[in-house]
N, C-alpha and C positions, 0 to 999 in steps of 0.2 A: 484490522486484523482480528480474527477470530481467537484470542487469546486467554482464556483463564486460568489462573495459576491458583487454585485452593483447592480444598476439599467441600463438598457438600453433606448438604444431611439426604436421605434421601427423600425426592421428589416427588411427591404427589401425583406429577406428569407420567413419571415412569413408567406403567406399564400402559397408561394410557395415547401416547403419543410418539413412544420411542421409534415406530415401525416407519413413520409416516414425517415425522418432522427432525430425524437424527439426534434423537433429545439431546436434552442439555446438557445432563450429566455427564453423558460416552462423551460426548464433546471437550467437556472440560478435561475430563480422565483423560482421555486421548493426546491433548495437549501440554496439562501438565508430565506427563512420561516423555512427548518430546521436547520438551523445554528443559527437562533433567538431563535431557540426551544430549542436550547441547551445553557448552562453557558459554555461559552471559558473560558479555562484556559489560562493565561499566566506565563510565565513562560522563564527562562531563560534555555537553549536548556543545558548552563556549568554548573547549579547547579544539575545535577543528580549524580550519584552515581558516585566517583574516580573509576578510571578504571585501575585494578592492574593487572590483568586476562587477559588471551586469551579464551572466553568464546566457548566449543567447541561444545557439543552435549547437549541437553536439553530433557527427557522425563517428556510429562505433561499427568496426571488425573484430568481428572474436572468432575465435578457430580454439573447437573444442572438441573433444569424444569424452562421453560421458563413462567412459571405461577406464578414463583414466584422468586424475585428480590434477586437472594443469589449464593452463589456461595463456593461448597468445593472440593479445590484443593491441591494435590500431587504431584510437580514436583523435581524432581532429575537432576541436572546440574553439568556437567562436565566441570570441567574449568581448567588452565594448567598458576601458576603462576608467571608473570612478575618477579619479584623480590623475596626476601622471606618477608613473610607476616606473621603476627599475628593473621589479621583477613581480612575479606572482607567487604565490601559495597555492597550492591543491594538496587536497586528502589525497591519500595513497601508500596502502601498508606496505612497511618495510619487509613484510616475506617477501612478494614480489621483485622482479629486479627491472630496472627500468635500462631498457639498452639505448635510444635516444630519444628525444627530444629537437624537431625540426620546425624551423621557424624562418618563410620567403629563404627557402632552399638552403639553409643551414644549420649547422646541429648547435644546440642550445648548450649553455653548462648550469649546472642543477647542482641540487645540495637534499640530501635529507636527511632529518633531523626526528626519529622515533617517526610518526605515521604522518609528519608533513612535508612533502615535498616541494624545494622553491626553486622556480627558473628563473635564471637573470638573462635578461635581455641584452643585445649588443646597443642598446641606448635607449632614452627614456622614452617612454611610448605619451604621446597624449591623453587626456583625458576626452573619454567622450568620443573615441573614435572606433569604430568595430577593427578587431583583427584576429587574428586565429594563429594557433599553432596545432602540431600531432605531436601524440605519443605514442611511442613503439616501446612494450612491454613483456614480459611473461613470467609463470612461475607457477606454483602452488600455492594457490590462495589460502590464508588464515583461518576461514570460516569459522568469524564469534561471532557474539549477538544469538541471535535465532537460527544459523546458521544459512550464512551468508553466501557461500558458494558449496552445494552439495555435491560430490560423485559418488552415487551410491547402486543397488543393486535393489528390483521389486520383482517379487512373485517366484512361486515356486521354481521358473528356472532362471532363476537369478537376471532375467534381463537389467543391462547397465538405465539411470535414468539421471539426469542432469539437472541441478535448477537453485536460483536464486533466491533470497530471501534478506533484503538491505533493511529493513526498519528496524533498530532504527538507525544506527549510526553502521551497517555493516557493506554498503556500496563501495567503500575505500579497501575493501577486500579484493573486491575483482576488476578494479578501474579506476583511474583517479579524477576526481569530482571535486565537488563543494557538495558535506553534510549538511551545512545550515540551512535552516527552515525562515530565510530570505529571500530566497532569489530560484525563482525557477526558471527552468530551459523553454524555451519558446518553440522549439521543434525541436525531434530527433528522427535519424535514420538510424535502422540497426538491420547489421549484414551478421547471422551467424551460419559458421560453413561447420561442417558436422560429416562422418561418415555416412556413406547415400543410404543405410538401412533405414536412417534415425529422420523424425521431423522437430521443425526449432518452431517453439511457440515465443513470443514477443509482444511490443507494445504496440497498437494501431491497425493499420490496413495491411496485409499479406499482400507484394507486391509481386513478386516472383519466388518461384523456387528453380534453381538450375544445379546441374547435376553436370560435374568434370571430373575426371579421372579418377572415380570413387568417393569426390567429396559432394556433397549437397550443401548447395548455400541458397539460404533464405531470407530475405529482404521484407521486413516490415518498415513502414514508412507512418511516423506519429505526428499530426499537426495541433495539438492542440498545448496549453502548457503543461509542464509536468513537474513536479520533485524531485530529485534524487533518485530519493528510497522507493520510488514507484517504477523505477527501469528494473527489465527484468527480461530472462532467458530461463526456458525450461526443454529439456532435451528427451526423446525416448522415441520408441517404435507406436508413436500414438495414433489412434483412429479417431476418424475426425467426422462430426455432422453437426447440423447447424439447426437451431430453433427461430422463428421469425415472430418478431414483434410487432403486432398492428400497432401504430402511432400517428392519429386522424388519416392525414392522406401518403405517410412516409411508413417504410417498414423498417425495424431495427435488427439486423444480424445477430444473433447471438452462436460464437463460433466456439465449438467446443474439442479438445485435444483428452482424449481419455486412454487408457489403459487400456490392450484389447480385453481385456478379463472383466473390466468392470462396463460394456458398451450396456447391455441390457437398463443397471444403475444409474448410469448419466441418463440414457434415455426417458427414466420414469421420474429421476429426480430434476432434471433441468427444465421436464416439461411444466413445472411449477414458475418458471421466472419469466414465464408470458403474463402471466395474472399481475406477478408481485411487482415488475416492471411497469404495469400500468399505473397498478394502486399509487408509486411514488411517481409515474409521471403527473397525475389526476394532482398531487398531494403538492409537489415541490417542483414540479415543472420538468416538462422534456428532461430526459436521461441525456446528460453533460454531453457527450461522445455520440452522439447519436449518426455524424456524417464519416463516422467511422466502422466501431463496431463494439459491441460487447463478447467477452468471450469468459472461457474455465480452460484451466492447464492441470489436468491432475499429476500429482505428487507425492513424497512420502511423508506425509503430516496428519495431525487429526485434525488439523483444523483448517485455515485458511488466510488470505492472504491476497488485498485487495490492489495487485497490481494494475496499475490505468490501464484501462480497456481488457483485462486478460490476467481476471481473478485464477490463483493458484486455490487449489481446493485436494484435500486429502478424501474428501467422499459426497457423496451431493445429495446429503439431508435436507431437507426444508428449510430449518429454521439457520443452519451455514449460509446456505448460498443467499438467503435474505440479507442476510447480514454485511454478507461482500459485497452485497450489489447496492446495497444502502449508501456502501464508504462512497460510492462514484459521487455524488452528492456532500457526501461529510467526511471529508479526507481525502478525496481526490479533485473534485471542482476549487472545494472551500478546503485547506490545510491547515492543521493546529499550527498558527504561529510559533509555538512553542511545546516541548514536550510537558511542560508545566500545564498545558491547555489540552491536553489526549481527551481528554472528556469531549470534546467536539467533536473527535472522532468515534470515537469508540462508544461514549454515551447514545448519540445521535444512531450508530447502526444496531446497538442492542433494542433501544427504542423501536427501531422502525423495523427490526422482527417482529417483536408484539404488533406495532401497527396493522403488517401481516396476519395476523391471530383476529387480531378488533375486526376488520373488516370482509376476513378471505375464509377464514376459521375460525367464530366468534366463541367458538365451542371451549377453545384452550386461552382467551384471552385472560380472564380470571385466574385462572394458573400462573399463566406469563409472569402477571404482577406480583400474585403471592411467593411465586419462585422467586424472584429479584428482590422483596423486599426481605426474604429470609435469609440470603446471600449476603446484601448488602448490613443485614445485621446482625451477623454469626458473629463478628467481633464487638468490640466497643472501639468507641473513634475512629478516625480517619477522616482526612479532606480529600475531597474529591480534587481540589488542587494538586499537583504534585510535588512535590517539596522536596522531593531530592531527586533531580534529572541525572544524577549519575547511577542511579539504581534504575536497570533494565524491571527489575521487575516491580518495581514498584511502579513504572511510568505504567506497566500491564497489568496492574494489578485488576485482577477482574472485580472482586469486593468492590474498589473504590471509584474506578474509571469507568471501566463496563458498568453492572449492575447499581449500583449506588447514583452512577451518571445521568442512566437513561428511566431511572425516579425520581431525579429530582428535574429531568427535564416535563416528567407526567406532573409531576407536583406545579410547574409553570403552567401548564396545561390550563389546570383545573383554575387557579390564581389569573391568569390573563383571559380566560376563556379560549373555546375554541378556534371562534373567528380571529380573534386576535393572536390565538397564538400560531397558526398557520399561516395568517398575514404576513407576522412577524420573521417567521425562520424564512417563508419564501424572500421575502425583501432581503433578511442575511446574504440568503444563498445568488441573490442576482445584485445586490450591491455591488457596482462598478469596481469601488474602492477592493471587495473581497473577492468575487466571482475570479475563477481562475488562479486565484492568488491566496493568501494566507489571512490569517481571523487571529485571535486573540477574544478569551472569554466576553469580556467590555464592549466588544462589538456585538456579539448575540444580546448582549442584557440591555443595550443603547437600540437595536432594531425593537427586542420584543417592549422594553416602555415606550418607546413612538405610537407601535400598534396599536397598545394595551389603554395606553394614557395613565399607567400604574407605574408608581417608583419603588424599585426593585431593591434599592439598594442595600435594607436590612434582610431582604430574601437571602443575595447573594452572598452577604455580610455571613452569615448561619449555618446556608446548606451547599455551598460553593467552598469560600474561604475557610470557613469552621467546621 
């Protein structure tokens, strides 16, 4: 996620780059206004739902009009239990009202308790064996955090626009889940039905769109794994064209849902994510999703917001849509085990915009760097660790996580060298153990000393930890 929350001095870049790369600054300005816009949730990342489950396939029904702030949903979750259980825990906020819970054709009794809801089973389920239940829900969602479920209104004639925004802890807003950053979903289908004016953007392949009695419902169908905070719905009267990515003998979709006001902009700015997709296929190997699609939902944000397969984007600058497309690789293949480890995320995509600059526009890479190191040191201290996961913004802190992040990944850079350090992040990112799945700092610093044959440990001891 495209997120900095400070103020800058101003940028050298600035009148140099602003037209052509959506500078940095409007970026950040833009986001800090809508990050004030919104009530941050805080919250401690251990208090969500015990996690008993191997949560496996999830299909969701949502029936929504973006004209109005509500939301009724259907989802059916397949989950395959740790231990033997009684009952289960799921997130799921208490605005919400949940009308049943149906389980091999009967209605379940539940309990909730502030934002965790527990179903008790009619007898204890094994361990180890897959089963599923649905939940039938609705309500006006809570929308904290970054603003979790939006209904708001764009452009001068107010047309209504719909959309999501769970990172980090805000998906217990419009659907009940597991927040934690353990266990992801092996597949999802997602059905959203919508007045016929409107189209529904989502996660994966667009399977159908069918149109009944004035509703329009949309089926995207997701096979690969996924997080939580990476499910996502965005609603509006959007116009839609598509960019194609050469990738040796495959081509890669990039599916785009735009604003009719802004069709010219997406046009000029997405035609840049043929290059920047190569450079990080060339760099880190094939784009994750590639037997699916890559896509942009725009929205009402300055920044953006790297949902798997079907980045949310408030405008489609350069050096934004680098950055989203980066997370596919660093926060969406590979997931910060912990929001104490954001730096994998968000160090890695700030990074791999300059990347963009080094090799696509070597013109602005020197700036890049001088921008980020005068960012990451407008204060005194800070660790790039996060040290208080119940502070939203501090896990976003762009000083510390962003820019601080993605130089001391350059500072590894220069220290393992080239070769090795490219070795190094590609073996992270295809590591059995991580690929698809979740990382922890100790794994990046354990791939790049293999590669390197350098021990790291007073590095990370300094510019990581300290």
């Amino acid at each position: 996620m495209k997120k900095l929350l400070f103020l800058l001095p101003v940028c050298l870049l600035l009148s140099a780059i602003s037209a052509q790369t959506g500078d940095m600054e409007a970026i950040i300005q833009q986001e800090k206004a809508a990050y004030l816009r919104r009530q941050v949730m805080e919250r401690n990342e251990q208090n969500g739902a015990v996690n008993r489950s191997d949560q496996r396939y999830s299909r969701y029904h949502w029936q929504v009009d973006p004209a109005v702030n509500y939301i009724r949903g259907e989802v059916m979750t397949v989950f395959e239990p740790l231990e033997s259980i009684g009952s289960l825990d799921f997130d799921f906020s208490a605005a919400l009202t949940m009308d049943s819970i149906r389980y091999h054709g009967q209605s379940l009794n539940f309990s909730q308790t502030g934002d965790i809801l527990t179903v008790f089973f009619p007898a204890t389920l094994p361990s180890f064996l897959p089963d599923s239940l649905t939940f039938y829900y609705q309500g006006v969602p809570a929308s904290e955090g970054f603003g979790s479920f939006a209904a708001e209104v764009h452009g001068p004639d107010s047309i209504p626009v719909l959309w999501t925004l769970s990172e980090p802890y805000g998906a217990k807003d419009w659907f009940p889940c597991k927040i934690s950053l353990d266990d992801k979903l092996d597949s999802v289908d997602i059905f959203i039905t919508t007045p016929a004016a409107y189209r529904a953007a989502g996660n994966g392949l667009l399977m159908s769109e069918t149109t009944l009695n004035g509703q329009k419902t949309a089926h995207w169908k997701h096979r690969y794994p996924i997080t939580t905070y990476l499910i996502c719905m965005a609603v509006k009267d959007y116009v839609t064209f598509e960019n194609l990515v050469p990738a040796g003998d495959d081509t890669i979709r990039v599916l785009n849902y735009v604003y009719p006001e802004s069709v010219d902009d997406a046009i000029w700015g997405t035609s840049f994510i043929v290059s920047q997709m190569q450079l990080f296929n060339d760099l880190f190997g094939v784009y994750p999703f590639k037997d699916e699609k890559y896509g942009h939902a725009q929205f009402n944000w300055g920044g953006g917001m790297e949902h798997q397969t079907m980045t949310f984007v408030g405008n489609f600058g350069y050096e934004l849509l680098a950055h989203e497309l980066a997370h596919h690789w660093f926060g969406d293949k590979v997931t910060c085990g912990s929001w104490e480890d954001i730096w994998l995320n968000e160090g890695f995509a700030t990074y791999l915009s300059g990347l963009c600059y080094e090799h696509l526009q070597p013109q602005y890479w020197q700036n890049f760097k001088a921008n980020r190191i005068n960012i990451a040191t407008a204060e005194a201290g800070g660790s790039v660790r996060v040290d208080d996961t119940t502070s939203v913004g501090r896990v976003f802190s762009g000083r510390l996580s962003y820019a601080k992040g993605a130089m001391v990944l350059h500072m590894l850079r220069w220290i393992c060298g080239d070769d090795a350090f490219f070795s190094g992040v590609r073996n992270y990112l295809h590591d059995p153990a991580l690929a698809y799945g979740y990382a922890r700092t100790n794994d990046l610093k354990q791939h790049l000393e293999t590669a390197s044959g350098k021990n790291l440990d007073g590095f990370f001891a300094d510019w990581y930890y300290g």
